[in-house]
Structure formats: C-alpha cells, structure tokens
N, C-alpha and C positions, 0 to 999 in steps of 0.2 A: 661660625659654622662649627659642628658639632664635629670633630676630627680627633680620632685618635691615632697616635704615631707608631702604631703595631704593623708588622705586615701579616696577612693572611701568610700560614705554611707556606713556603713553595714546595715541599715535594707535593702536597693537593694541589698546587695550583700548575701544577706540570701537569701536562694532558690534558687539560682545561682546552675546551673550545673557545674562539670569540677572539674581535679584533674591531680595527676601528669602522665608525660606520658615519654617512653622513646626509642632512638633511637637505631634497633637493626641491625647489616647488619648479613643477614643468605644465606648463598650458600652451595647448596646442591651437593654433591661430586657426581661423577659416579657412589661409589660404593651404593651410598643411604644413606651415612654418611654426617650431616653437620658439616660447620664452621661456627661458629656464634662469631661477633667482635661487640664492638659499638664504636665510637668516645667521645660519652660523658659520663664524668666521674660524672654527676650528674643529676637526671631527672628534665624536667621542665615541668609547668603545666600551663594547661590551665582551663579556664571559660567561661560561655555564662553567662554574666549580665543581657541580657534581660528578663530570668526567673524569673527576681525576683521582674519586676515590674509588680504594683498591682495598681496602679490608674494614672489620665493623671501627677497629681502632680510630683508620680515618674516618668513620661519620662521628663517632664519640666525639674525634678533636674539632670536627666540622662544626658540631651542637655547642660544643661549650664557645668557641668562637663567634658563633650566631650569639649567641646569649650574651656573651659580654658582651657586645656592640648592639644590643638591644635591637635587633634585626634591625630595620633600615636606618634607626635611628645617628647612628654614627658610624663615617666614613673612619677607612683604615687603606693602608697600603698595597697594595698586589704587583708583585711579581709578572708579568709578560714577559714569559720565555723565549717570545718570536721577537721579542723588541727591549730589549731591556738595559741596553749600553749605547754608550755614542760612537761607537766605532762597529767598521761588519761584524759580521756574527760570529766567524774565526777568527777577528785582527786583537789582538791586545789594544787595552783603551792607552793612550799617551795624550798628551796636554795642547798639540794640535789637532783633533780628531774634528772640534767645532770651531767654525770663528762665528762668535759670538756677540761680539760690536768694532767698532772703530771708537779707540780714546778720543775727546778732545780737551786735552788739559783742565778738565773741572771734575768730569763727574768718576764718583768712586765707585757707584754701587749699579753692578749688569746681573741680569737674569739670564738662567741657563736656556740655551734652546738646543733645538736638535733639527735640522735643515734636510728635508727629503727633496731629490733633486731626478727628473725623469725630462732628460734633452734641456729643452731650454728654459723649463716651467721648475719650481720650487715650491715647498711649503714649508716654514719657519714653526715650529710644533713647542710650546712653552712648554720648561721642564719644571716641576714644581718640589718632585719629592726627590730629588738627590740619594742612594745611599749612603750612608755615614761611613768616609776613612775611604772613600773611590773617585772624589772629584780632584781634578789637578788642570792648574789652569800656569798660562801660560800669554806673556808679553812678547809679539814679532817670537823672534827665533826662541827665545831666552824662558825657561821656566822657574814660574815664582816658587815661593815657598807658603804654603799652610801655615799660620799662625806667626808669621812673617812678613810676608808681604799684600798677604791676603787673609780673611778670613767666609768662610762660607756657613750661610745658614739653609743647615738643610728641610727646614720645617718649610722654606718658601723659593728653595734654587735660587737665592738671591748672591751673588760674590761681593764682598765689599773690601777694595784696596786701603791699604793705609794710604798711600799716594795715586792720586788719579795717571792712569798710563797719557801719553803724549800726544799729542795733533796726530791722528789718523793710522796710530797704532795697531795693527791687529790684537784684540781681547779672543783668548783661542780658550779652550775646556777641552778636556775627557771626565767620564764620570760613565757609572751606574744611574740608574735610577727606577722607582714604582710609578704606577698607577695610581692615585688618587680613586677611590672607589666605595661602595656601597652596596650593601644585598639590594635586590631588585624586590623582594618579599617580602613579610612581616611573616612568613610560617615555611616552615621546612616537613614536607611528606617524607618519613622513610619506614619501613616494612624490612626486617631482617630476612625474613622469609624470601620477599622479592630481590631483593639483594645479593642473597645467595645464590637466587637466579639467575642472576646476571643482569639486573634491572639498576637503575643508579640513579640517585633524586636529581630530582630537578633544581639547582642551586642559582640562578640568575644572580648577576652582577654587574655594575654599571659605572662607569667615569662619572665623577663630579666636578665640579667646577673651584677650587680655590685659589 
C-alpha cells in the first residue's frame, strides 16, 4: 500500500468534522421482524478537513499537502482530536491504560489495541499508527523499558519483547496514536473570494485499511 508516514497539520485538522461510521445490511421480514448482518468486522471513519481552515495560509498548506500525496493516491496520518490517546480525554496516558493480551511463554510480538467498553458489550479497535516517543507498555504491575525490554514499531503498532511475558501475564500499553487515512478526492474546489466569505472547501477524508 501506498503510505506515507506524514501526519496531515493538526492545527487543520482541529475543527475537522467526522468520526467513525459503520456498515449495516438490515432486511425487513414479512412478518415485520428484521435481520440485520454487517460485513465489517471494524468501523471506519471519516472527516471533512476543510472545517478546519481558518486563513488562505491554511488552504496554501492544505494544496501543497494534497499534492504531495497525489490526492488519493497515498495515504498519510491524521490526527482525531475526539480520540487520539488510550486513556480519557483529561487522564494522562500511563502503561496500564490498555490490556492488550495475555503472555503465554512463547510469543513476543502483540499489537496495539484500544478496547471501547458500554455495560457488558466491547469492541477491541486495532491500533496501527502509534505516535513516535508516546507508547509505554507494561508487564502485570511492573513497567518495561523502550529499547530494553521492548521494542515497538510504529509504522504497524506492533510491540516486540526481547523475552516473551509469562503464562497469562497481563500485556498492558498507553500510547498516542493517528488515523490511517486518505483524501476522499482527486480535486480540491477553493475560491478566495468565497472563503473570505465565510464559505470553506469541501476536503473529504477517509480510514484505510493497513
């Protein structure tokens, strides 16, 4: 896949509208009973960037960014300001914020996730793009060390132990992290004049899969 390791600005991408969304197929029976199926085993989300510019400088930095990522052609990072750490939204991130997996004396290498939790129901949300110098992971009580005990790749949120943790260990994380994303468009409409007006392009943005 065609991925670059940039993040879109966040100060554009503050104010940005857009969030996860998911696909449902619902068919309604004879009896007035439905079946409801979906295909995807994880939501993906979208954005409108263009909310978030505030002067021509930001569409200047919006266009050269468009251009070097060859409009949809290659995916880059994005910033979600409603969701972008593994702990709440006021708590400082710490190295149990996620549990992660359970060791069982073999294996070294866990991927990040991020666990949304509403009563008794869950959904385990794979983390892909880490930011760099913000994950910290952590064995039961005890926190490892970065380049130590552990090493993490942040191109794939993958942690990889020098030594496998033990029979049914808690594997726990905090971390940042991005969006995997892409323009939704191959062309960007913008008009100074309109803009001045208080009009602001239409910039679509979309979750990829890597």
């Amino acid at each position: 896949m065609n991925f670059h390791e940039v993040r879109f600005p966040a100060s554009l991408s503050f104010g940005s509208l857009g969030g996860p969304e998911r696909r449902t197929d619902v068919v309604t029976l004879a009896n007035g009973f439905e079946e409801r199926n979906t295909p995807w085993s994880h939501s993906r989300r979208r954005y409108d960037a263009g909310l978030g510019m505030r002067s021509l400088d930001d569409i200047e930095t919006l266009i050269a960014f468009f251009e070097a990522r060859r409009g949809q052609m290659h995916a880059f990072r994005w910033k979600d300001w409603s969701d972008f750490k593994s702990s709440r939204a006021k708590a400082e991130i710490t190295y149990q914020d996620q549990v992660i997996a359970l060791g069982d004396g073999v294996q070294t290498a866990f991927a990040l996730l991020k666990t949304y939790r509403s009563g008794d129901y869950s959904y385990a949300r794979p983390i892909t793009k880490p930011v760099v110098g913000t994950v910290r992971v952590g064995v039961e009580q005890d926190e490892m060390r970065d380049g130590v005990d552990y090493e993490v790749d942040e191109t794939t949120g993958v942690i990889l132990f020098q030594r496998p943790p033990d029979q049914d260990m808690a594997v726990t994380a905090g971390f940042e992290f991005d969006v995997p994303v892409r323009f939704d468009t191959d062309r960007i409409h913008t008009s100074v004049a309109s803009f001045q007006a208080g009009d602001v392009p239409n910039v679509p943005v979309v979750e990829v899969r890597v």
